[in-house]
C-alpha positions in Angstrom: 36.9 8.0 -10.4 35.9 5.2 -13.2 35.9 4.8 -16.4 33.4 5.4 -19.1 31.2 2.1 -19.8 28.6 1.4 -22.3 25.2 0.1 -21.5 22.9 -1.2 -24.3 19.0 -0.1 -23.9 16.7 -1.9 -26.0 19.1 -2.6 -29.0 20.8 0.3 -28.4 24.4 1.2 -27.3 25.3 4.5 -25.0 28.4 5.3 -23.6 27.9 6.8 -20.3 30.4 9.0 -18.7 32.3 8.1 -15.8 30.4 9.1 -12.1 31.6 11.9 -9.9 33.5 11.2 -7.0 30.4 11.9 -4.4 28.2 8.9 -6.7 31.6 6.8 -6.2 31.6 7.2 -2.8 28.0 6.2 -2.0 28.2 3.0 -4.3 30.9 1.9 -2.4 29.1 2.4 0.8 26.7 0.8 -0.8 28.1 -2.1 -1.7 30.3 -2.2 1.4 26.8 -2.9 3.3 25.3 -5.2 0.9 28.4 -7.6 1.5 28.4 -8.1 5.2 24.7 -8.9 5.2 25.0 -11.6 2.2 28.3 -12.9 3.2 26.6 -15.5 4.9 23.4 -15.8 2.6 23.7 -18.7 -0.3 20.6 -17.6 -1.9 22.3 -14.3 -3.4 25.2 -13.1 -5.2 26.7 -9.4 -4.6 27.8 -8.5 -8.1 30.7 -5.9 -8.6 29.9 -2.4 -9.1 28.4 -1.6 -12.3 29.1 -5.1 -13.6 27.1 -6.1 -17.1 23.5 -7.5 -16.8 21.8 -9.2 -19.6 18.3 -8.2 -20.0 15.7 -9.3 -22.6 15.0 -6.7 -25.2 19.0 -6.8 -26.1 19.7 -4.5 -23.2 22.8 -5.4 -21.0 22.6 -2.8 -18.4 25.3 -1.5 -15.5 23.4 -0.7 -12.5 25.1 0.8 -9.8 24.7 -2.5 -7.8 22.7 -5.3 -8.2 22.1 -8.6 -6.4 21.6 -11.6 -8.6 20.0 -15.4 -7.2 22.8 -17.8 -7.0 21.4 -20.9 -8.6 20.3 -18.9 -12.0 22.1 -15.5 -11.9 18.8 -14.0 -12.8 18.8 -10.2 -11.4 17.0 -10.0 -8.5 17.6 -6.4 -6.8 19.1 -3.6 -9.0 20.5 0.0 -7.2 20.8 2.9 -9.7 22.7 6.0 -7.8 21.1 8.5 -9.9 23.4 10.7 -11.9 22.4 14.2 -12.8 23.4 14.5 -15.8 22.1 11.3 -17.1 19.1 11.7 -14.8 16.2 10.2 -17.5 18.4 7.8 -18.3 18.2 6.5 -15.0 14.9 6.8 -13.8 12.7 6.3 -16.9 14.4 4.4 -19.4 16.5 1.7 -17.4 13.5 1.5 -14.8 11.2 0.9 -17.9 13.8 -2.0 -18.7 14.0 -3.4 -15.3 9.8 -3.2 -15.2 9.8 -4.7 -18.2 11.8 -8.0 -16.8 10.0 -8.3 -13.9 13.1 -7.4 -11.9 12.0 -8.0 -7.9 13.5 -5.0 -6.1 14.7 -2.0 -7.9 16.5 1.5 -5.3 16.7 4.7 -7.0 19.3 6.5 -4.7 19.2 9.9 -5.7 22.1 12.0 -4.2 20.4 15.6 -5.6 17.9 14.9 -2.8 20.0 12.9 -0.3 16.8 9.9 -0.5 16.1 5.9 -1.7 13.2 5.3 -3.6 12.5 1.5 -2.9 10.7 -0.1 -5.6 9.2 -3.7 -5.8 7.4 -5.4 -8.3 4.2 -6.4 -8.4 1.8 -7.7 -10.9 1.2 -4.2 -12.1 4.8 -3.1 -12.5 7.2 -1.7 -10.1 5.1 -0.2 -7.3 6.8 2.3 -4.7 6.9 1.5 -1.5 8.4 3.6 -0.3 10.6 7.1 0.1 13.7 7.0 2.6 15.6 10.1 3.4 17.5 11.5 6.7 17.9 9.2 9.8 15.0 6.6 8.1 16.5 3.1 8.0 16.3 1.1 4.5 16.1 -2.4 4.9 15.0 -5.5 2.7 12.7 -8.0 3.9 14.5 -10.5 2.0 17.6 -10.0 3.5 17.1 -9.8 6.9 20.8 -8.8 7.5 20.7 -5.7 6.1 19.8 -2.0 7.3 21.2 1.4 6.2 20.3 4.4 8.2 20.2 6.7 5.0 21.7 9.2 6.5 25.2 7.7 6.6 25.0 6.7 3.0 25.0 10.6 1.9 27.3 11.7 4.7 30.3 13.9 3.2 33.4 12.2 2.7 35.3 12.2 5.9 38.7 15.0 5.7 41.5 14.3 7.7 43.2 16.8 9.7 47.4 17.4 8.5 
């Protein structure tokens, strides 16, 4: 499991507690699957899990996962895993932040419900697109590399037999 980490919304510092084991695991599945499908894509960077993002409106936030553009760094896709206990957190205030800074792509995986709410923006705000759950497949446009069948990223972690 992690360690605590602060975020700062809109002036404003919180320490956030460290994610269970199951929010851990889907992260790095996550993540795992972003990688192979940039590896070979200039245009993007993968940055480490929950590493610091500097917004306007003095927030530096920690998604989950994000995807910034190579040549200015600016955050392009942003992945919250939603936590239960900091479940407004999540999907009000930092999606009011990334709305805010016209953030491209925003995913609200949301474990309590086993789906991805895919977000983009538009010049109304972020508009969903769309809601994946079960064997649906999320994918990005942008990144024609990448596809997910949803259901693997909630699977339960795998036991091994002694």
């Amino acid at each position: 499991m992690s360690k605590p980490y602060e975020e700062t919304l809109e002036g404003e510092t919180t320490l956030r507690l460290p994610p269970g084991t199951r929010h851990e695991l889907i992260c790095a599945r996550l993540h795992a699957a972003l990688k192979a499908s940039v590896a070979d894509f200039a245009g993007v960077k993968l940055s480490e899990i929950r590493a610091p993002i500097q917004l306007g409106g003095g927030s530096v936030l920690r998604p989950d996962l994000s995807l910034v553009t190579a040549a200015t760094g600016k955050l392009w896709l942003a992945v919250e895993v939603v936590s239960s206990d900091d479940h407004r957190v999540d999907t009000v205030s930092k999606k009011e932040i990334y709305e805010t800074n016209k953030v491209p792509r925003l995913w609200m995986v949301d474990p309590s419900y086993d789906n991805v709410e895919v977000y983009h923006a538009s010049q109304f705000g972020l508009v969903l697109r769309e809601i994946l759950a079960g064997r649906e497949i999320l994918v990005e446009g942008l990144l024609p590399e990448f596809q997910l069948a949803v259901h693997e990223l909630f699977q339960p972690e795998a036991t091994t037999a002694a």
